[in-house]
C-alpha positions in Angstrom: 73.9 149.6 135.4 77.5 148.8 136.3 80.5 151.2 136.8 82.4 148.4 135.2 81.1 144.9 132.9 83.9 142.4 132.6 83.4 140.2 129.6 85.0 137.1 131.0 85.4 134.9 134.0 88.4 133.4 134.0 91.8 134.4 135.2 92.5 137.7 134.0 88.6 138.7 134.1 88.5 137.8 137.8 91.3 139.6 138.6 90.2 142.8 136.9 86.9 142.3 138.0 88.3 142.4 141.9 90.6 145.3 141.6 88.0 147.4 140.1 86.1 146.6 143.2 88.7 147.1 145.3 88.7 150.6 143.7 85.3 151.6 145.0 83.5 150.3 141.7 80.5 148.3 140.9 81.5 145.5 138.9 79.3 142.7 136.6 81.4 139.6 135.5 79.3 138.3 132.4 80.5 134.5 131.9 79.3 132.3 129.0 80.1 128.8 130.9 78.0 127.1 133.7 80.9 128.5 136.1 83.8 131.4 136.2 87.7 129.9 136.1 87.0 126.9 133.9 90.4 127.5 132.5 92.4 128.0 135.6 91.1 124.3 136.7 93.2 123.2 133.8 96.5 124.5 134.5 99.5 122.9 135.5 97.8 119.6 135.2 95.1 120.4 137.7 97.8 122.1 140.0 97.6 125.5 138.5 101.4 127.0 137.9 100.4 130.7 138.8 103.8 132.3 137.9 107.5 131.8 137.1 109.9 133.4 139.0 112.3 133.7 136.2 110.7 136.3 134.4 112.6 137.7 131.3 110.0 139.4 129.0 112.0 139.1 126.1 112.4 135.6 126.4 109.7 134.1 127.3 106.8 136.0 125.7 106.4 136.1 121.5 104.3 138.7 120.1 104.4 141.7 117.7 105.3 143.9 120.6 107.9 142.4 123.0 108.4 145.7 124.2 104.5 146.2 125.2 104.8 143.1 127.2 107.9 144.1 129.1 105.5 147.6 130.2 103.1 145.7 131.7 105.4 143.0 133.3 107.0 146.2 135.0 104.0 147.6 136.4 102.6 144.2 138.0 105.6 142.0 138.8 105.9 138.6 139.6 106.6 139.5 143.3 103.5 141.2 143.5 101.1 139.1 142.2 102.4 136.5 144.8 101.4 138.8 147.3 98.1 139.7 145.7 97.6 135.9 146.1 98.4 135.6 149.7 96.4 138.2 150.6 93.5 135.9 148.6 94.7 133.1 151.5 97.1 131.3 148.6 100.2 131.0 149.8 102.5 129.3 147.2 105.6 127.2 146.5 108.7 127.1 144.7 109.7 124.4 142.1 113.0 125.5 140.5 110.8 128.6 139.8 107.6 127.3 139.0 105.4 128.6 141.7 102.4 126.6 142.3 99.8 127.0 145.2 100.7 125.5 148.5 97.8 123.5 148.2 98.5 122.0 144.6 95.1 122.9 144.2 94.2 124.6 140.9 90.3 124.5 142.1 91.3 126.5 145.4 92.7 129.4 143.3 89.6 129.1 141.5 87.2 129.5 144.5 89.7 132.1 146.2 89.1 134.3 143.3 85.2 133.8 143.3 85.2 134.3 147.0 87.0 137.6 146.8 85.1 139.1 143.9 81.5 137.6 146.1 83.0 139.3 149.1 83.5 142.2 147.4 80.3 142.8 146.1 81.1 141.7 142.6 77.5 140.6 140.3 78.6 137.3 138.7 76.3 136.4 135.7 77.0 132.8 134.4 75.6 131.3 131.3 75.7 134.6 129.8 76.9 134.8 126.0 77.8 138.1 125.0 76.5 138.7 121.4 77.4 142.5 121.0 78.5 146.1 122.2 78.2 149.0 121.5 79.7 152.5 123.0 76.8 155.1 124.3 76.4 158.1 124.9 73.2 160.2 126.4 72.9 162.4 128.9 74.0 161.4 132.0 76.2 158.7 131.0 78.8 157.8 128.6 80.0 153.7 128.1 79.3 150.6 126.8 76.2 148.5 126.5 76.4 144.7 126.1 73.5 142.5 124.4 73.7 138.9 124.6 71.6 135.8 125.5 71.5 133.4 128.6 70.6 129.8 129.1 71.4 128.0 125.8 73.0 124.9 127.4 74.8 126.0 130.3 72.6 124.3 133.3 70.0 127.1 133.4 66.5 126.8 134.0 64.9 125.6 130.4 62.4 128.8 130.8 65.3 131.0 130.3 66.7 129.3 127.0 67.1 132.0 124.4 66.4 135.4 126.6 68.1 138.3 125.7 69.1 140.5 128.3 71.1 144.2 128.1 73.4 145.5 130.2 75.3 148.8 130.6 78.4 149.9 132.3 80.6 153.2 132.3 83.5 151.0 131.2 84.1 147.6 129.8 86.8 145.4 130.6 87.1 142.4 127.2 88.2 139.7 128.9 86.9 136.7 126.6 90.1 135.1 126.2 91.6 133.2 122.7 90.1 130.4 120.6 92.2 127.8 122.5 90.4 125.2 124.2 87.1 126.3 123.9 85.2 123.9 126.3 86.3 125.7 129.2 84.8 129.3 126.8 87.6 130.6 125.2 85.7 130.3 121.6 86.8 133.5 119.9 83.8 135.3 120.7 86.0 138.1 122.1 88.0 138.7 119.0 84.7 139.4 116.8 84.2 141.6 119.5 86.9 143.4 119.6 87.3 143.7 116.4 83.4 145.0 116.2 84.6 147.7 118.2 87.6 148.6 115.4 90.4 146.7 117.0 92.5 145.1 114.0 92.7 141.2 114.9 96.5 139.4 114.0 95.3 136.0 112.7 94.8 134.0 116.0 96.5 130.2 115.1 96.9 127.3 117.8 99.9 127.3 119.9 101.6 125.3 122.7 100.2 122.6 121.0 101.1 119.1 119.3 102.9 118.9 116.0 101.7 116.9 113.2 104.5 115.4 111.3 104.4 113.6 107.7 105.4 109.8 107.8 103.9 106.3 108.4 107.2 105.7 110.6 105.6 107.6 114.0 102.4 105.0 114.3 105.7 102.5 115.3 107.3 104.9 117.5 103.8 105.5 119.1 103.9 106.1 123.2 107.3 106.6 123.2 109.3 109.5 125.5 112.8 110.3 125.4 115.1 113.3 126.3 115.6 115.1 123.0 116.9 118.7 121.8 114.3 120.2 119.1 115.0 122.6 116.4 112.0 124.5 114.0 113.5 125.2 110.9 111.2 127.3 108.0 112.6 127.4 104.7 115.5 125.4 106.5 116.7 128.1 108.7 116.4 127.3 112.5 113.6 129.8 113.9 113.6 128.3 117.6 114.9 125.3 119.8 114.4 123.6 123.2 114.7 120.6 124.7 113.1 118.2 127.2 111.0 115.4 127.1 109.5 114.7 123.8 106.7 112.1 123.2 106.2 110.4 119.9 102.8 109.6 118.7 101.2 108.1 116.2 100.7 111.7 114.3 104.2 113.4 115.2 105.6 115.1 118.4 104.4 116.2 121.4 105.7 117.5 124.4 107.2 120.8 126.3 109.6 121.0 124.0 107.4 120.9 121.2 104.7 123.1 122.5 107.3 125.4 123.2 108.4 125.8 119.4 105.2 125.3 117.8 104.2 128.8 117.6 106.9 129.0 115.2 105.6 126.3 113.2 101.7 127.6 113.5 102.5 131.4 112.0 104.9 129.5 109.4 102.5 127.0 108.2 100.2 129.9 107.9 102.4 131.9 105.4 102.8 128.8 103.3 106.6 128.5 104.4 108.1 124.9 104.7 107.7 123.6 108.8 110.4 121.4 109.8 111.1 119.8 113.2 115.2 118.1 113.6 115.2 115.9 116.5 118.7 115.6 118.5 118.2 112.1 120.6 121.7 112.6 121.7 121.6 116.3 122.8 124.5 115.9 125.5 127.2 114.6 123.4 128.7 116.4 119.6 128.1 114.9 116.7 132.0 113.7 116.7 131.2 112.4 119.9 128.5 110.3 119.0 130.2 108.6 115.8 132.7 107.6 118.5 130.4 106.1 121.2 129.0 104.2 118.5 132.4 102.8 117.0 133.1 102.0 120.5 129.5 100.2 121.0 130.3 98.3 117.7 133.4 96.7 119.0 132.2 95.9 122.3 128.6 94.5 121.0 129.6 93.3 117.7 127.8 90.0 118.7 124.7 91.3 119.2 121.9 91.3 116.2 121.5 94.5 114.5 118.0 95.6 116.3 119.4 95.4 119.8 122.5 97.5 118.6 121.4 100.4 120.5 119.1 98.5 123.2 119.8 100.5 126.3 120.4 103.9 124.3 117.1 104.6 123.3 114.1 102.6 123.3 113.9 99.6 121.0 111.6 101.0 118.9 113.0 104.5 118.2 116.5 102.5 117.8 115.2 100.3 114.8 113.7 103.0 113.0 116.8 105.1 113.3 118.9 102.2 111.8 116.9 101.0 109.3 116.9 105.0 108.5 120.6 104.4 108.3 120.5 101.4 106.2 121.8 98.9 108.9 120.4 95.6 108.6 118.0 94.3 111.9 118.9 90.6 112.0 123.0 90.8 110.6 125.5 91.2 113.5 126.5 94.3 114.7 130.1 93.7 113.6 129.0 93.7 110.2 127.6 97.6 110.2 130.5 99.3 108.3 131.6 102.9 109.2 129.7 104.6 106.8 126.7 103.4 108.0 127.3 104.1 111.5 128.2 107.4 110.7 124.7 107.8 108.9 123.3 106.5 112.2 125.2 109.0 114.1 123.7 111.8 111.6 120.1 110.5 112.4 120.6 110.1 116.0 121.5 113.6 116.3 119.2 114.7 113.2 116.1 113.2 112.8 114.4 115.3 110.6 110.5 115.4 109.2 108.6 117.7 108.0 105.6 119.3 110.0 102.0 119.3 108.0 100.6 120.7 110.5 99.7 121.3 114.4 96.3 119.8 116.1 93.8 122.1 116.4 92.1 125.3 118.8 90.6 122.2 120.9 94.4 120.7 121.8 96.2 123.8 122.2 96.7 125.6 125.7 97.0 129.1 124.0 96.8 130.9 120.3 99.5 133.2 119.0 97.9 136.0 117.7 95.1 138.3 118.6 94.4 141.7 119.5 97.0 144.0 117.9 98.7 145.6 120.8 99.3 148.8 119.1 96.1 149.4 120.1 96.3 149.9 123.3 98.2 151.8 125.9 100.3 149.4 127.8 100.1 151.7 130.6 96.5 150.7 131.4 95.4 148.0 129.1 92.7 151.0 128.2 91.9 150.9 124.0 93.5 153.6 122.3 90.1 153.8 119.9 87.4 153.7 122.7 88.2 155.4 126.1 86.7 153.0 128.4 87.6 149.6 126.7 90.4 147.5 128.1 91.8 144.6 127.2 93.2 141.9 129.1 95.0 138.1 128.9 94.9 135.8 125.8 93.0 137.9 123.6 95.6 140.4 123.1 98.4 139.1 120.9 101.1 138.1 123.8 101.7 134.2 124.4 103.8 133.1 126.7 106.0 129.9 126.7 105.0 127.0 129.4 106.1 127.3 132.8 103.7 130.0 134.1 103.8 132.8 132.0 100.7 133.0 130.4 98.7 132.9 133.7 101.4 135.8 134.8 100.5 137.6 131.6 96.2 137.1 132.7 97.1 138.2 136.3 99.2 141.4 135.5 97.1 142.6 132.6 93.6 141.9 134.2 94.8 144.1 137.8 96.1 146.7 135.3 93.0 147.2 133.8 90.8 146.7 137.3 92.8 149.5 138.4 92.9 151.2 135.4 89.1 151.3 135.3 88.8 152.4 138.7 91.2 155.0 138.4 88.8 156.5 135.6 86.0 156.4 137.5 87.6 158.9 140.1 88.4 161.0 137.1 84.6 161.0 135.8 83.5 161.8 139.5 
């Protein structure tokens, strides 16, 4: 028996798991991969963005509770957590407010975190799949016991495949994360658990994530990137924007920009509402602007045949869909396009719009939106309002952060909330 299980080794399971030590507890970390921190090895491109140092909870998480987020934000800030890290031997660095390790190693923030938790006397059980809990109460103790199996194809020994094992702690940290990408163990196990425990589950859907868009035209513009301002209309009002690099495949739109709107698009899609994405190739100059570059273009390039007309603009390819869009003619001289079909350019240059079918799926997408309803628990320890005991922690609640950061922040602050949390209430039973 444990003073504290963690359901979860990955970033915000870790971190809890080594707080509660810290606070004089006996900790268990139950982990259903082959290894703890799967997750954190994927992040920031293998160079793991730990935090941003702009930090505006308002604007850069989504959820049903901004205000719950902006608690929690407050009680383990950003300048904090950079500290909790250097004092795990990461020191970090500073990329127009992306921090990343000093090393631009996501592995060693991994390993520091195993280290600490080792050091510290944590119990980490790998392989583990957690199939169950359920509160307890006899004399002498009051918590949680877990059930689950180990060794089904995680590297254990063969003997072992299909043992069920039990364990019990005085309070249980759910730590399981969402049902994005699920080979590193975030499978959605955790939401059938929590919501086995009561918890009411918002419908988790797939988010920072690639669009798919309807249209035979993107298997032309396939591999290519360009600068663009995005807008997410539903019902053809605009529900969010950004802009950056966007990448055109042969199924839609991909890219920061994208991910960072395609929340928007998930939840819509899933209320049946109408998903569109307008793409602004231009985003630096007004549309009156534009009509006039290409007037000017025109006069100076009327020579040229109509599929090099914007050759040096945008890529070829995007410029030749764009004007046969318009209705301009590939092989005629561009002194032959009249002005009401370079205004029509001008409108799709700086409005390209198609409708979004759908986003790829759990597997592609670096969060969810959804989860555990947050009204559920007290945002001044992560501690369930329904089971005294219970916290939970990172992904699985339903907070999702945009790119840059901010959903690792959101795993740190909420896993040491609940670590402490925990260990706090384990004074109070004593």
């Amino acid at each position: 028996m444990s003073d504290v299980i963690v359901i979860g080794g990955g970033a915000s399971g870790l971190a809890a798991a080594i707080e509660a030590a810290r606070g004089g507890c006996s900790v268990t970390v139950l982990e259903q991969k082959e290894r703890t921190g799967k997750k954190i090895l994927a992040t920031g491109n293998g160079r793991c963005n730990l935090t941003n140092l702009y930090m505006d909870p308002y604007a850069c998480y989504r959820g049903g509770n901004p205000g719950f987020t902006a608690q929690i934000l407050e009680q383990v800030t950003v300048d904090e957590t950079l500290d909790w890290f250097r004092d795990l031997g990461i020191p970090t660095k500073d990329r127009n407010g992306y921090v990343y390790p000093r090393s631009d190693q996501a592995a060693a923030v991994a390993e520091a975190l195993v280290l600490e938790a080792e050091h510290l006397g944590v119990k980490i059980l790998c392989g583990f799949r957690a199939e169950a809990i359920v509160p307890v109460s006899r004399p002498n103790f009051k918590g949680f016991q877990v059930t689950g199996s180990r060794g089904d194809a995680e590297g254990l020994p063969a003997k072992k495949a299909g043992s069920h094992f039990r364990y019990e702690g005085n309070s249980l940290i759910l730590a399981a994360g969402s049902k994005a990408a699920p080979a590193t163990g975030s499978d959605g196990s955790g939401y059938r658990l929590a919501e086995s425990l009561g918890h009411e589950i918002v419908t988790p859907l797939p988010a920072l994530v690639q669009l798919v868009c309807r249209g035979r035209v993107f298997r032309q513009l396939a591999g290519i990137r360009t600068d663009a301002l995005v807008r997410l209309l539903l019902d053809g009002q605009e529900t969010a924007r950004d802009r950056g690099e966007v990448q055109l495949t042969d199924y839609g739109i991909s890219g920061i920009p994208v991910f960072q709107v395609s929340r928007f698009a998930s939840r819509g899609l899933h209320q049946g509402r109408l998903a569109e994405a307008v793409l602004d190739f231009l985003p630096d100059l007004a549309p009156e602007e534009t009509v006039n570059v290409l007037f000017k273009r025109r006069e100076r390039l009327a020579y040229r045949p109509g599929d090099t007309f914007l050759s040096g603009l945008l890529a070829k390819k995007l410029g030749c869909v764009l004007l046969s869009a318009a209705g301009i003619s590939l092989t005629d001289p561009a002194g032959w396009i009249s002005d009401k079909k370079l205004e029509k350019l001008a409108g799709q240059l700086k409005g390209f719009r198609t409708e979004v079918t759908g986003t790829k799926s759990f597997d592609s997408a670096q969060i969810c939106c959804g989860g555990a309803d947050v009204s559920q628990v007290d945002p001044a320890s992560m501690e369930s309002k329904l089971h005294p005991g219970l916290y939970l922690t990172g992904e699985l609640l339903d907070v999702d952060g945009i790119c840059g950061g901010y959903n690792l922040q959101w795993a740190w602050s909420t896993g040491i909330l609940a670590g402490r949390s925990a260990a706090g209430r384990k004074e109070e039973i004593v």
